[in-house]
Backbone as JSON, one array per atom type, in Angstrom:
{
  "sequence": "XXXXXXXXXXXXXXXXXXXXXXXXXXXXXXXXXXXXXXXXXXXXXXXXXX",
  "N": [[-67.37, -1.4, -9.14], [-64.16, -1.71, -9.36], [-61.35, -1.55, -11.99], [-59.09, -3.08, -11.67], [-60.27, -4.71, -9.19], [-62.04, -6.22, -10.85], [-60.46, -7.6, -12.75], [-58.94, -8.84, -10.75], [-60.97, -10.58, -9.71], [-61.81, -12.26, -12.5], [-58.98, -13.34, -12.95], [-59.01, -15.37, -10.68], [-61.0, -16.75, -10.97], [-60.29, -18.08, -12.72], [-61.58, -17.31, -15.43], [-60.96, -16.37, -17.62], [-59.43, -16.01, -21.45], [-56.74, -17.17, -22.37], [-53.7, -16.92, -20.79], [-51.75, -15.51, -22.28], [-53.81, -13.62, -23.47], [-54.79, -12.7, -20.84], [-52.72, -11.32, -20.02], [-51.98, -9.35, -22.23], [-54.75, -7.72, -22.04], [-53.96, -7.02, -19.09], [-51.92, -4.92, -19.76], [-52.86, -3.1, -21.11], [-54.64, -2.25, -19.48], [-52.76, -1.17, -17.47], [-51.08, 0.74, -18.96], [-52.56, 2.77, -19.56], [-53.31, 4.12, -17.65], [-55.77, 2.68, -15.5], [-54.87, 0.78, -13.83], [-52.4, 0.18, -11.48], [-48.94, 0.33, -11.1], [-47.78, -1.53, -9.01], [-50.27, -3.09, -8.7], [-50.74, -4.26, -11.13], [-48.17, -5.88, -11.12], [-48.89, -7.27, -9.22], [-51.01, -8.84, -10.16], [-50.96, -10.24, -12.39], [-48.75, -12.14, -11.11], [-50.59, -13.83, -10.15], [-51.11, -15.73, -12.1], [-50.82, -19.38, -13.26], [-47.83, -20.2, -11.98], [-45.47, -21.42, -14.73]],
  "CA": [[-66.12, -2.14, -8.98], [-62.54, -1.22, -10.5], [-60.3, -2.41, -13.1], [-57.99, -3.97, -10.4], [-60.97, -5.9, -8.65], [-62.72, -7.14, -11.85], [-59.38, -8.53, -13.14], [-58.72, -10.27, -9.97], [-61.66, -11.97, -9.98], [-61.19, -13.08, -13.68], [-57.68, -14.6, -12.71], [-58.54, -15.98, -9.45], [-62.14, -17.84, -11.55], [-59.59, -18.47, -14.43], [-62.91, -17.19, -16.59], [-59.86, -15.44, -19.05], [-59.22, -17.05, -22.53], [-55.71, -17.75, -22.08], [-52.77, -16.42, -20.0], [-51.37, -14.24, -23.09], [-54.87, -12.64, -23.66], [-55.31, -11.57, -19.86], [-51.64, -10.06, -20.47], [-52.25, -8.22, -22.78], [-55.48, -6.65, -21.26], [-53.59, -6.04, -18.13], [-51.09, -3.97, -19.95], [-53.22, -2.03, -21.42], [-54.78, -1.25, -18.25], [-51.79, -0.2, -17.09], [-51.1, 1.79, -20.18], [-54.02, 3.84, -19.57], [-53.63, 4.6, -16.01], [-56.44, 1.49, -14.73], [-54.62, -0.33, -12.48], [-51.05, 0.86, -11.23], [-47.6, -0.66, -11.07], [-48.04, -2.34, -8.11], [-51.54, -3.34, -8.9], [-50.32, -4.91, -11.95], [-47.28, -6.95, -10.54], [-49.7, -8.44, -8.5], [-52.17, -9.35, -10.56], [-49.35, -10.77, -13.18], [-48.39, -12.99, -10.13], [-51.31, -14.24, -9.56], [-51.3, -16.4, -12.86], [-49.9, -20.25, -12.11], [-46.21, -20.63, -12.76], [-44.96, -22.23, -15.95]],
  "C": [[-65.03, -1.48, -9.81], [-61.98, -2.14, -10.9], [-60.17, -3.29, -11.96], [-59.18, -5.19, -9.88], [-61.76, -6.77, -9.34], [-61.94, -8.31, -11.99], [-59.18, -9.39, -11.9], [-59.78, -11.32, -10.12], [-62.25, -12.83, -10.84], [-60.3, -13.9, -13.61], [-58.04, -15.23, -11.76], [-59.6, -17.06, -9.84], [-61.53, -18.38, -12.31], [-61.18, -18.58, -15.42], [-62.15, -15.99, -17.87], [-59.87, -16.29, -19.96], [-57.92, -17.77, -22.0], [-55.24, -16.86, -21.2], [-52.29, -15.21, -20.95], [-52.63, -13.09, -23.22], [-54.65, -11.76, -22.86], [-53.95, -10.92, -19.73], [-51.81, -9.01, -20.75], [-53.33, -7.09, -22.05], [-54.24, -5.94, -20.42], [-52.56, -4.91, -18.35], [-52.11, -3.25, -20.72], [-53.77, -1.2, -20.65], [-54.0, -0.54, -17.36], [-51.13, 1.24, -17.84], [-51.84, 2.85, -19.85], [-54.59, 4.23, -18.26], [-55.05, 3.86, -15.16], [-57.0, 0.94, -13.77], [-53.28, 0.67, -12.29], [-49.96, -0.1, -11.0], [-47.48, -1.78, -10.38], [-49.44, -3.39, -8.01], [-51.39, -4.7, -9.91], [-49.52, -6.1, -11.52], [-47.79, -7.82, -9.58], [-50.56, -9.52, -9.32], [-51.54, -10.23, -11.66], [-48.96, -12.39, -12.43], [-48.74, -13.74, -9.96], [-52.15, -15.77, -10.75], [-50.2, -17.9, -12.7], [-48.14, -20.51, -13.04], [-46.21, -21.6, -13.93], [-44.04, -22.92, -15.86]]
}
């Protein structure tokens, strides 16, 4: 599996600590070439409005 499809189906189980945690991860996976821009802004998205 890849970054990108783990993390989704972390956010989509909500099995993350909080919302800031899986942030952070996901920028670092972007940081570090991962996931990708678009990859990201999705996955970002996909956390429930505030």
């Amino acid at each position: 599996m890849t970054t990108y499809t783990l993390c989704k189906k972390v956010i989509e189980n909500k099995t993350y600590g909080t919302e800031e945690e899986m942030q952070i991860k996901l920028d670092v996976f972007m940081l570090n070439n991962r996931i990708t821009q678009d990859q990201y802004n999705e996955l970002v998205g996909m956390f429930p409005a505030q």
